[in-house]
C-alpha positions as CSV (number, residue, x, y, z in Angstrom):
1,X,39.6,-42.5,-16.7
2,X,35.9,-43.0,-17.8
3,X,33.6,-40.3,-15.8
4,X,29.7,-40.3,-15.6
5,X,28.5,-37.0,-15.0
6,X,24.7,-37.6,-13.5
7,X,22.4,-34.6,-13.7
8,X,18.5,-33.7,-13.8
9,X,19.4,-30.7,-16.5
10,X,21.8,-30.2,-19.1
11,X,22.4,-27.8,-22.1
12,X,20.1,-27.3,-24.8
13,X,17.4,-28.6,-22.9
14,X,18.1,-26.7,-19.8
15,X,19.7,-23.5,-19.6
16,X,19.7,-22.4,-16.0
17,X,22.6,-22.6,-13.6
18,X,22.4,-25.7,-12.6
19,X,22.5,-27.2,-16.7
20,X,25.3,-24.5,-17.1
21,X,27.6,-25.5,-14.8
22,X,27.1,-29.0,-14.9
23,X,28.1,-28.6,-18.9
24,X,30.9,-26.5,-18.1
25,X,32.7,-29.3,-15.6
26,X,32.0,-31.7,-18.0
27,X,34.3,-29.7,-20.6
28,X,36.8,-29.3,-18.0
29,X,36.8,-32.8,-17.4
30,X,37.0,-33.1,-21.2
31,X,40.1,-30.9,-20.9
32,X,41.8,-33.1,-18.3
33,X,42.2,-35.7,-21.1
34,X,39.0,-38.2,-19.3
35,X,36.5,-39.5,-21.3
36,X,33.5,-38.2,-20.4
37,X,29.4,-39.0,-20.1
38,X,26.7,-37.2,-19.3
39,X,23.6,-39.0,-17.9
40,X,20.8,-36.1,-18.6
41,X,17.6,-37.6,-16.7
42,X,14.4,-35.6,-17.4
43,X,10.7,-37.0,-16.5
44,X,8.0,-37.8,-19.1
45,X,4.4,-37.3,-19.3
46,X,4.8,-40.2,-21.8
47,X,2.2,-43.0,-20.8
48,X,4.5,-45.8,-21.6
49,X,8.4,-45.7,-21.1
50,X,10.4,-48.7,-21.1
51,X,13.9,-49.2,-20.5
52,X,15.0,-50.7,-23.5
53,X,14.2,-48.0,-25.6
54,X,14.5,-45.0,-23.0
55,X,18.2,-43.7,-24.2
56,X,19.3,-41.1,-26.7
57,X,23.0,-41.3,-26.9
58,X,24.6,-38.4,-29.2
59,X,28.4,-37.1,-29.2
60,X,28.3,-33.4,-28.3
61,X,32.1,-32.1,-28.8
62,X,33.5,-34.9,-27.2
63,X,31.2,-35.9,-25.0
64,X,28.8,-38.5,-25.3
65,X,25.4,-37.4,-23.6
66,X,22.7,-40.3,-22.9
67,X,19.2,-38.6,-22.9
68,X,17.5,-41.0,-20.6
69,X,13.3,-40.7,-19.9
70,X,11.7,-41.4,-17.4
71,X,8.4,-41.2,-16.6
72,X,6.1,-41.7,-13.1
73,X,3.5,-43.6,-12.2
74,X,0.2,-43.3,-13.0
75,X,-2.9,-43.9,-10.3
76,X,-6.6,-45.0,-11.0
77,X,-9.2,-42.7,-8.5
78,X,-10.2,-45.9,-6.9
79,X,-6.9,-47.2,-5.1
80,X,-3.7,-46.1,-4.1
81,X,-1.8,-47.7,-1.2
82,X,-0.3,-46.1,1.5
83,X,2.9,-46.3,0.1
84,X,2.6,-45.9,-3.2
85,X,4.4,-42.4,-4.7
86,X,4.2,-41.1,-7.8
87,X,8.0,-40.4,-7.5
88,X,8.9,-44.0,-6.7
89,X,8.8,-45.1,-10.4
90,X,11.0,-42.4,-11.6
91,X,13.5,-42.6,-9.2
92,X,13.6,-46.7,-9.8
93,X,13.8,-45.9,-13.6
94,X,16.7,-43.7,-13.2
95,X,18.7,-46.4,-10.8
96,X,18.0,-49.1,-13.6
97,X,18.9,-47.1,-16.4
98,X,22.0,-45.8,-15.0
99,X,23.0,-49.6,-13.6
100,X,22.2,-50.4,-17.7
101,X,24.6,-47.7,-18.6
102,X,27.6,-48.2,-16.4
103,X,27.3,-52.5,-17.5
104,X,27.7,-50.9,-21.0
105,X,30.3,-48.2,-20.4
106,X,32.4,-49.5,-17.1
107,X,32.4,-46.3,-15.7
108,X,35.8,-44.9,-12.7
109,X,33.7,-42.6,-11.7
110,X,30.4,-41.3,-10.5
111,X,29.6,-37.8,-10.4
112,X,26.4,-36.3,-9.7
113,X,24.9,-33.1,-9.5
114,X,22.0,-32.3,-7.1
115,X,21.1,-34.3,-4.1
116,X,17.6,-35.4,-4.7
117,X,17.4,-37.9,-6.8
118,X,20.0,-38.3,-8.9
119,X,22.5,-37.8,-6.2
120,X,21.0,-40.7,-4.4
121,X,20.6,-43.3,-7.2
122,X,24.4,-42.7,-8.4
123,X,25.5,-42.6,-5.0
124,X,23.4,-46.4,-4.3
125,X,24.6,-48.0,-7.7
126,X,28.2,-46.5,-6.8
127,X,28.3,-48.0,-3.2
128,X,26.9,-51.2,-4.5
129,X,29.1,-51.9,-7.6
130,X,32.6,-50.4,-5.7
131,X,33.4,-47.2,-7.6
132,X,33.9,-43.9,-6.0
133,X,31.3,-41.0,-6.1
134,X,31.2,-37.0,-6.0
135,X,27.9,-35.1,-5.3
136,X,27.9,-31.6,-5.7
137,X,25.4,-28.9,-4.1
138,X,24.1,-26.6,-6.3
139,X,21.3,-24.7,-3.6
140,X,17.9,-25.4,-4.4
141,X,18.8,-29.2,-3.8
142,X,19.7,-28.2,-0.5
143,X,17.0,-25.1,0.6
144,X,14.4,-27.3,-1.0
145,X,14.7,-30.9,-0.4
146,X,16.1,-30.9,3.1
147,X,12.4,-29.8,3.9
148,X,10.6,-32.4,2.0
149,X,9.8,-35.6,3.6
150,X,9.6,-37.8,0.8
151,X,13.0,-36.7,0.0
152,X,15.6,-35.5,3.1
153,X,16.5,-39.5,3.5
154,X,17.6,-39.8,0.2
155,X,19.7,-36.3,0.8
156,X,20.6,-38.1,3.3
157,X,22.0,-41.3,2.1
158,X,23.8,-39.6,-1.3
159,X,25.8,-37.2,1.5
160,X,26.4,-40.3,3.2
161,X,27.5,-42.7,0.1
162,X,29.6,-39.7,-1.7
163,X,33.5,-39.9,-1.5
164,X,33.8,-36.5,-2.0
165,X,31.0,-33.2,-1.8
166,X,31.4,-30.5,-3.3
167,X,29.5,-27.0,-2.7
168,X,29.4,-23.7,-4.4
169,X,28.6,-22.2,-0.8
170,X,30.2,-22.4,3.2
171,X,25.9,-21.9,3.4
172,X,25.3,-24.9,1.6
173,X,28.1,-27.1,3.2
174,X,26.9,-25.5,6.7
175,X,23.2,-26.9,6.1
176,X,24.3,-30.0,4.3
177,X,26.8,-30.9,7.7
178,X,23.7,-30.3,9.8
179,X,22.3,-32.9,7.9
180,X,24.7,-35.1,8.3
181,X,28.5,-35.2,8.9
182,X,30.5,-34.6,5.8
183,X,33.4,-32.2,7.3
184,X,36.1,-34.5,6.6
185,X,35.2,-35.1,3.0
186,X,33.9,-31.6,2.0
187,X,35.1,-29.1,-0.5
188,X,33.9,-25.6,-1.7
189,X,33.9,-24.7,-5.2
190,X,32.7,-21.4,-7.0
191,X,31.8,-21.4,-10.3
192,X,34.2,-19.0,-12.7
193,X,33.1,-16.3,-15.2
194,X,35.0,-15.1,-17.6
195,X,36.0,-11.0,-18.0
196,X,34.9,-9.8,-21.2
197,X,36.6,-7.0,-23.1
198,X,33.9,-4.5,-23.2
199,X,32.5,-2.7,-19.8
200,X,29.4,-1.3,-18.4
201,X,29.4,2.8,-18.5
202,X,26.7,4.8,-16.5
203,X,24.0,5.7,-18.6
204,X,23.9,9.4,-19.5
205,X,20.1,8.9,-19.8
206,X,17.2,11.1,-19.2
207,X,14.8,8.4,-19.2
208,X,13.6,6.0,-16.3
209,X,16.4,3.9,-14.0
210,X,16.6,0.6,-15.8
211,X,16.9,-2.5,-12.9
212,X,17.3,-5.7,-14.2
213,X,16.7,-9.2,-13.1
214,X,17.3,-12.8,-14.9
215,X,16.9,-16.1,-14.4
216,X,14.6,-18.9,-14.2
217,X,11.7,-17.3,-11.3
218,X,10.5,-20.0,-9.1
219,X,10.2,-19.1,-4.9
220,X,14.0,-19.2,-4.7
221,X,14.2,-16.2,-6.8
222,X,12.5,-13.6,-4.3
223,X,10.6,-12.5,-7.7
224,X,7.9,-10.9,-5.3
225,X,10.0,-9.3,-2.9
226,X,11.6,-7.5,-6.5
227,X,8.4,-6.3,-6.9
228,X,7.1,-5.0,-3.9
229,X,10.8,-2.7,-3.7
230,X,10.3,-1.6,-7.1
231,X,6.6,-0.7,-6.4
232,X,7.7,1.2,-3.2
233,X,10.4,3.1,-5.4
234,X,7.9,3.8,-8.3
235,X,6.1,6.0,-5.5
236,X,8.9,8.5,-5.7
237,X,11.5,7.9,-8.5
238,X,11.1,7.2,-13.0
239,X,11.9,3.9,-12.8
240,X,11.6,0.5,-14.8
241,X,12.0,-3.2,-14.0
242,X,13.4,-5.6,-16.6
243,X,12.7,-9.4,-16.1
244,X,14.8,-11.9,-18.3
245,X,13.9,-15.5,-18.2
246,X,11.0,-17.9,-17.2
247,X,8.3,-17.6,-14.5
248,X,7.7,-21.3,-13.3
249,X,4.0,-22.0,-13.8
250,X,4.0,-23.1,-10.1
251,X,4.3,-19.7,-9.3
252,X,2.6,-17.7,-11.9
253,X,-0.1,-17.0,-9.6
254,X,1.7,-15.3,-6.9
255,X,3.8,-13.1,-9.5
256,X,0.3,-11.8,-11.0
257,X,-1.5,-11.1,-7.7
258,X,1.6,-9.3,-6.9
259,X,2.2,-7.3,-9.9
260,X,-1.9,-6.5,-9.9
261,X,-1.8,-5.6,-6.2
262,X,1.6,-3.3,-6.4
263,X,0.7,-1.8,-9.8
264,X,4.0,-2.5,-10.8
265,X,2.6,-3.7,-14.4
266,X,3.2,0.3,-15.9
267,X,7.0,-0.1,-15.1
268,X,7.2,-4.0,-15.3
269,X,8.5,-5.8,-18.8
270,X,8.9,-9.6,-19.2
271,X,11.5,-10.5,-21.9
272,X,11.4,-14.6,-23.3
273,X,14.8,-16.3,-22.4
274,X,17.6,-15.0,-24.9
275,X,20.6,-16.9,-26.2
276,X,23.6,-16.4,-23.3
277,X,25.4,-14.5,-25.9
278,X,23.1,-11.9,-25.9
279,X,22.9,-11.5,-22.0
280,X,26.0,-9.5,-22.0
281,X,24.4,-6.7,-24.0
282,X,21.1,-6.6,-22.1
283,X,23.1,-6.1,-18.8
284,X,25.2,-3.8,-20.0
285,X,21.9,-1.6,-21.2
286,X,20.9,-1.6,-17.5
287,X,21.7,1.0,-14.6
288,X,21.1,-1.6,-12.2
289,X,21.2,-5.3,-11.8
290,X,19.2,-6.8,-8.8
291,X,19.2,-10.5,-7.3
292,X,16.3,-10.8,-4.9
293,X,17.2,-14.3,-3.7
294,X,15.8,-16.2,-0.9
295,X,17.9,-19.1,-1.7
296,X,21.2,-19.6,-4.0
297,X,24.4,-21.9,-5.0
298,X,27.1,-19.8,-6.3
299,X,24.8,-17.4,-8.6
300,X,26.5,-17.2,-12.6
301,X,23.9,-14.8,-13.7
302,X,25.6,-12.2,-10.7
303,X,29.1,-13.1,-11.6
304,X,28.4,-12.2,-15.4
305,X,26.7,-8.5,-14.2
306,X,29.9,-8.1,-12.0
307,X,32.1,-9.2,-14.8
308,X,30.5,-6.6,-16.9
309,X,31.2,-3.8,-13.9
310,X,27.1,-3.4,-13.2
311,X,26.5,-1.9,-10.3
312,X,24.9,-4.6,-8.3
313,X,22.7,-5.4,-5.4
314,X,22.0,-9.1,-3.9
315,X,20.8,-10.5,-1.0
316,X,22.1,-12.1,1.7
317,X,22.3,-16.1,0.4
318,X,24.8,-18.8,-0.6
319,X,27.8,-17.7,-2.1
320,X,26.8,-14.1,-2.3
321,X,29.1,-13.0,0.5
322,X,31.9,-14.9,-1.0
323,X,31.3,-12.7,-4.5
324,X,30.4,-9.1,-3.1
325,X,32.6,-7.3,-0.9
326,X,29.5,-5.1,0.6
327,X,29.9,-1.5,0.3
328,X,32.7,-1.7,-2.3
329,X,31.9,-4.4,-5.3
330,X,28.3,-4.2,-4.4
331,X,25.4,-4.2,-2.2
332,X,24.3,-7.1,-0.2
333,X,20.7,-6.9,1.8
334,X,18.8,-9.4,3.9
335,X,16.8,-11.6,2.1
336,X,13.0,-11.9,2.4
337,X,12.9,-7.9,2.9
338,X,11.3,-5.7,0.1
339,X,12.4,-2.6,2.2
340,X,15.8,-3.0,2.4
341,X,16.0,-4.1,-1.4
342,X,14.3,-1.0,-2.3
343,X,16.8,1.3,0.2
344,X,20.3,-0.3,-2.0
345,X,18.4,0.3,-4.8
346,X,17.6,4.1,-4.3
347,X,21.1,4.5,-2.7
348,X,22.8,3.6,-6.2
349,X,20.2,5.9,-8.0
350,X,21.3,8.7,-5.7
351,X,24.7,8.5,-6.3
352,X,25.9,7.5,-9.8
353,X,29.4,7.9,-8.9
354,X,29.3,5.1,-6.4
355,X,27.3,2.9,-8.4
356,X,30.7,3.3,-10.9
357,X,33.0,2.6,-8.1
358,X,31.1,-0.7,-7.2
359,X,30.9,-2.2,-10.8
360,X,34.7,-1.2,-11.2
361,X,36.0,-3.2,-7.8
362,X,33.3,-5.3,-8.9
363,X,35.0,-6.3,-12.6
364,X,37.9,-6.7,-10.3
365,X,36.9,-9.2,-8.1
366,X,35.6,-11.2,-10.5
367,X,39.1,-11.7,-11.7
368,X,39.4,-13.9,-9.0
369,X,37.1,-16.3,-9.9
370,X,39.0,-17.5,-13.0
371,X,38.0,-20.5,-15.2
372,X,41.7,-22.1,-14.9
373,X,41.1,-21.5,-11.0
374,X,38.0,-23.2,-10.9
375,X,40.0,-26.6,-13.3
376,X,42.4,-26.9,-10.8
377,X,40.0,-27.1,-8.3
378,X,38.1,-30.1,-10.5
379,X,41.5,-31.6,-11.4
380,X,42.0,-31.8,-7.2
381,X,38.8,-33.1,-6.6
382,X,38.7,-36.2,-9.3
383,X,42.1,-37.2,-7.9
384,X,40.7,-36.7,-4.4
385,X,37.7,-39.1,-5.1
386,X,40.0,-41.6,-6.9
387,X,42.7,-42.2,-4.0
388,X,39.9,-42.5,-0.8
389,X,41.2,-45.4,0.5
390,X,38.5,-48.1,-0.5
391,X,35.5,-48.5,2.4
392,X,33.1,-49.6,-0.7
393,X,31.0,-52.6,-0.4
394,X,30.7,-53.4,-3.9
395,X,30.3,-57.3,-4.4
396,X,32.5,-58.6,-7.3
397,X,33.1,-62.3,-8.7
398,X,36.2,-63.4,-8.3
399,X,38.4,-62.6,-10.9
400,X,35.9,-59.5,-12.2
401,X,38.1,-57.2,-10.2
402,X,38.2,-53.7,-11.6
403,X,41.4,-52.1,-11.6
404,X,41.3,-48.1,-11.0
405,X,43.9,-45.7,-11.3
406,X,45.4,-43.8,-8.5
407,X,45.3,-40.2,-10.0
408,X,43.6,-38.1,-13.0
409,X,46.2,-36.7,-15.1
């Protein structure tokens, strides 16, 4: 069976949550003996991008992954129609270069990840050519996009045209069936971590308590909510704040106006992204690992500090109920409140025995959320999108029938 995995990021150019586990199902896939592609879409500031020469097509242990530009439309300051979009170009470049690739390829299978767009072009070229289609929700697609004008019809119609969704979160499925219904058709899927061999110890420091954060920091993050509780608990306690990862240049501003405002900067430091292999050993050097979320899939990032036994504390968002039993494998607050962040924070400092006890049950519950759980779970799903009985309106010549078959192995 011949899968297209559709997605806006993808290992090495990406490396947040979204790229990661997008890679990871496609070597899952890989392992359930289907050929596998990866259509990795990323927008341009190229000038000129035509489709004929838009594809980068490369083997990457197994899988072949098509590195397709796009890029948007550019507008002179003396007209632009009333509906005219900047987005319109790219989104009409991605359904053209994806309708190029499955005429080369002959795809089963569509599967994308994120809604908006790329859940809605694959989803429209799936519907119109017959084949079956899977969209998975990864959060942000969801928190964000649902909000958007330009773009909650097209969440819409790839809800609407997918055979099968698939969600890291009941929040996400909960907010996506609001949207439209998708009950019947709906599955939930965690992402896996695996349990490494070494394990966090409490520090027997004298020095400041070390609270850590990672990721890529854009409003979902709750970056200045971090900072404002570690600002309140600077009043009163030696501590230090540990950032890991990107601050999206989008919100830049807002991080240093609240850094400069909280005075955080004398306890604040900002590390460049590091390889994945080295995240292990950075959590491990922490006392504390903090995910100040407004808005979240199924966070890996939280999995691998709970996998490690650090003591953690999250808010209140996606799948973060799901991972944290609160009060025993870790601390859960309400998001969007700095107090409450800093009050589970100060609890673990006061009382390094329980901050033990939570990474321990922590380690443990993560055993739960095994990779071979998670491939069954795929395996399921594939074979659930390939036997929906057939409502598709793809228009075929006669005798250009496709034949599919019933079941992944």
């Amino acid at each position: 069976m011949k899968l297209c995995i559709v997605t806006p990021e993808f290992p090495p150019d990406n490396w947040g949550g979204l790229a990661r586990t997008a890679a990871r199902v496609a070597r899952y896939a890989h392992r359930l003996d289907m050929t596998v592609h990866v259509a990795h879409f990323r927008i341009v500031e190229e000038p000129v991008v035509l489709l004929d020469e838009n594809c980068s097509t490369l083997s990457e242990d197994g899988i072949t992954v098509h590195r397709i530009r796009v890029n948007q439309k550019r507008f002179s300051k003396d007209y632009r129609g009333v509906g005219d979009s900047p987005h319109v170009r790219s989104i009409k470049m991605m359904y053209q270069s994806l309708e190029i690739l499955n005429e080369t390829y002959r795809f089963d299978l569509f599967h994308a990840f994120f809604l908006y767009p790329v859940g809605y072009v694959s989803g429209l070229l799936a519907k119109r050519v017959g084949l079956p289609a899977i969209v998975t929700l990864v959060g942000n697609d969801v928190k964000r996009h649902f909000f958007q004008p330009e773009a909650v019809a097209m969440c819409k119609s790839a809800l609407d045209n997918a055979d099968v969704v698939v969600a890291l979160s009941y929040e996400l499925l909960a907010l996506a069936g609001a949207l439209t219904p998708i009950h019947e058709k709906s599955v939930i899927i965690y992402n896996s971590v695996r349990i490494p061999e070494c394990r966090w110890h409490p520090h027997a420091r004298t020095g400041p308590f070390k609270i850590g954060s990672a990721g890529i920091f854009k409003y979902a993050k709750g970056l200045p909510y971090l900072l404002k509780a570690v600002a309140k608990i600077g009043e009163r306690h030696d501590v230090e704040l540990e950032l890991v990862g990107d601050i999206r240049a989008y919100e830049r501003d807002t991080v240093e106006r609240m850094i400069a405002s909280t005075g955080v900067d004398r306890m604040l430091t900002i590390h460049k992204p590091m390889p994945h292999e080295d995240i292990r050993n950075w959590l491990m050097s922490l006392d504390a690992f903090v995910l100040a979320s407004v808005s979240e899939g199924c966070p890996n990032i939280l999995m691998e500090a709970m996998a490690c036994c650090v003591p953690s504390v999250a808010t209140h968002v996606g799948a973060v109920p799901e991972l944290i039993e609160n009060g025993i494998s870790g601390l859960i607050t309400p998001y969007g409140d700095a107090s409450a962040l800093a009050n589970a924070i100060e609890a673990l400092m006061g009382m390094p025995d329980k901050g033990a006890s939570l990474g321990n049950c922590a380690r443990a519950r993560m055993e739960i959320f095994s990779p071979n759980r998670e491939i069954e779970a795929w395996r399921r799903v594939y074979r659930q999108a390939m036997n929906t009985p057939s409502n598709r309106t793809g228009f075929q010549t006669v005798g250009s029938e496709k034949e599919h078959p019933d079941s992944v192995p």
